[in-house]
C-alpha positions in Angstrom: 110.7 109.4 107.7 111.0 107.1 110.3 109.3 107.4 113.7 111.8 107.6 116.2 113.9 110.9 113.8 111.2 113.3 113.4 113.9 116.2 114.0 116.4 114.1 111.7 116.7 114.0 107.7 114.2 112.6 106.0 116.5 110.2 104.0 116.2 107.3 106.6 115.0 104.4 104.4 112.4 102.7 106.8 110.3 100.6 104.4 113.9 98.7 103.6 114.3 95.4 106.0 118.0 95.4 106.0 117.6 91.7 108.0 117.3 90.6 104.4 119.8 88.4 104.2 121.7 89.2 101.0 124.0 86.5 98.8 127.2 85.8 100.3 127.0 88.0 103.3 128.0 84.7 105.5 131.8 84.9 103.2 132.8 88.0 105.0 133.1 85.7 108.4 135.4 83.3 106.1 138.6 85.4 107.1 136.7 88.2 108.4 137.3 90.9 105.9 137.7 94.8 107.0 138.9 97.5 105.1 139.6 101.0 106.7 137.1 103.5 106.1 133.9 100.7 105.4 130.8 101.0 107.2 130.0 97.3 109.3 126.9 96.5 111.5 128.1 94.0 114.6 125.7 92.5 116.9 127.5 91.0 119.8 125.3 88.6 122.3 125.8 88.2 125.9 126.7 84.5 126.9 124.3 81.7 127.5 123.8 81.5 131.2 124.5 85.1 131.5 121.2 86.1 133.0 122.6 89.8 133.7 120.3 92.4 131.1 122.8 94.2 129.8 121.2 97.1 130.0 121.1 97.3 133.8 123.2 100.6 134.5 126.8 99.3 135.1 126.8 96.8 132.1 125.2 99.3 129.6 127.8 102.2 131.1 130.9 100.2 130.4 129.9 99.2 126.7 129.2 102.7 125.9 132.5 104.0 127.7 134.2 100.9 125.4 132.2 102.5 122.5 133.1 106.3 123.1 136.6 105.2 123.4 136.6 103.5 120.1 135.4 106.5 119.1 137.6 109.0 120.4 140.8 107.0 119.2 139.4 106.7 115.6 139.6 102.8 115.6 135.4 102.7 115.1 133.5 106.3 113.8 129.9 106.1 115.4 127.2 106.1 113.0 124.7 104.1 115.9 124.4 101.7 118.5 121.5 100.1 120.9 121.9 98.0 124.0 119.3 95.5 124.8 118.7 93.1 127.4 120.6 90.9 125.8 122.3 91.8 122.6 124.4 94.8 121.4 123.8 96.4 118.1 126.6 99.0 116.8 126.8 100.1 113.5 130.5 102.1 112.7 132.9 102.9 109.8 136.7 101.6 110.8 139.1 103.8 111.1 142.5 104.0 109.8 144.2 102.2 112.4 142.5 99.2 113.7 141.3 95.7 111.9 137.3 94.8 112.4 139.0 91.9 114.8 141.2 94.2 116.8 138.2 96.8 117.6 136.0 93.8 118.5 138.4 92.0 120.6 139.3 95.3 122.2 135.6 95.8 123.1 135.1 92.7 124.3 138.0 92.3 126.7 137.4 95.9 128.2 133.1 95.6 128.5 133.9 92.2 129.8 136.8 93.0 132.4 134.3 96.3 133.6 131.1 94.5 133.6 132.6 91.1 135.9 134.2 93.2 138.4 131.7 96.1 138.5 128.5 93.2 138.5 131.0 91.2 140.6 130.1 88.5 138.8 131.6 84.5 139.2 131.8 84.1 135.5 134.6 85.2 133.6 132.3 85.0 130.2 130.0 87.7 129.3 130.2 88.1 125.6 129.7 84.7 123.0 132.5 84.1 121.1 131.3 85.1 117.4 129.8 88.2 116.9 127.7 89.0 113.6 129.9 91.6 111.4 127.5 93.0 108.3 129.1 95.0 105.8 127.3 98.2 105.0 127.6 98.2 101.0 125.6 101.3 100.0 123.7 104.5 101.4 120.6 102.4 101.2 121.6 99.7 103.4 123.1 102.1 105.9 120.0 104.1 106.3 118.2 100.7 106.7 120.4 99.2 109.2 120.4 102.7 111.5 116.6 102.2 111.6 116.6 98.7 112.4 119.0 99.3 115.3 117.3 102.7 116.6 113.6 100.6 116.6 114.9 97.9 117.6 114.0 98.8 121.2 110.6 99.7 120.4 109.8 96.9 117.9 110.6 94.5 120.6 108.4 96.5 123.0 110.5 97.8 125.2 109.1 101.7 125.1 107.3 103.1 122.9 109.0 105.5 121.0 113.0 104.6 120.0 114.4 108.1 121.7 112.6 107.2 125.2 115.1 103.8 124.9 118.1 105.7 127.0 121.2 102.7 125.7 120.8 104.1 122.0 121.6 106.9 119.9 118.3 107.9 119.3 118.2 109.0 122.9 119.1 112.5 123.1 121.8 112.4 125.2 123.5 110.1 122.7 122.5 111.5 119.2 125.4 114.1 119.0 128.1 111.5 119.1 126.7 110.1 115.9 129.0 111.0 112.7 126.8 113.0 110.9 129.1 113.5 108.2 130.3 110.1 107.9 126.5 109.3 106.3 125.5 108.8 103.0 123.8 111.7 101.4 
């Protein structure tokens, strides 16, 4: 069982390092394949020359409001997310109604919009232009990825224990919106 979910099943798969880069994971950005109802893992990194930590409170409040609202309309169903200084983690399965493209340029254009004028920033970048989509192909790799993105905070000492990182659904005030039933068994 992994450190940070004590309280939480004991099927999280921490000795699996789902960074492992696996063979022909770079073809799913060749045309960027989604498919409703498939699990994905995106990491979307602030700009070069952006020197704003995304986790200072108005950035980190408008991607989780983007996030929730994915969530809410059933474009992206929550499984986990983290924000760090300077990268976003968020692991969902797509919904029924939206392309992996469409719920990534959606949360892009909104975090970005909120974060310049709330930051009142001069840029009108925040986000680089590629994100990282990872296709979740089994329970294993799921469990894996959820671990990696709940310790990230801590592996990169940022606290100590992943639920005392408060951008993250490890944090108690975030676990509930996590799909429970959406995970492998």
């Amino acid at each position: 069982m992994c450190a940070w979910a004590k309280a939480q099943t004991p099927r999280w798969a921490c000795e699996t390092n789902m960074m492992d880069d696996l063979p022909h994971s770079a073809s799913l950005r060749k045309g960027r394949w989604s498919e409703p109802g498939t699990g994905y893992l995106i990491t979307q990194c602030r700009a070069p020359g952006l020197s704003l930590p995304l986790t200072d409170l108005m950035p980190a409040q408008a991607i989780v409001q983007s996030i929730r609202w994915h969530q809410e309309h059933q474009h992206a169903h929550l499984l986990a997310f983290v924000i760090m200084p300077d990268h976003v983690h968020w692991a969902f399965m797509l919904g029924k109604t939206r392309w992996l493209d469409q719920v990534m340029k959606g949360f892009a254009s909104v975090t970005s919009r909120e974060i310049i004028h709330s930051c009142a920033l001069r840029t009108p970048v925040v986000w680089q232009q590629e994100y990282h989509d990872r296709w979740l192909r089994s329970g294993e790799m799921t469990w894996a990825t959820l671990d990696y993105i709940h310790l990230n905070p801590a592996r990169n000492s940022l606290c100590v224990a992943a639920e005392d990182w408060p951008w993250s659904t490890a944090a108690p005030r975030f676990r509930g919106w996590i799909e429970e039933d959406l995970l492998p068994v």
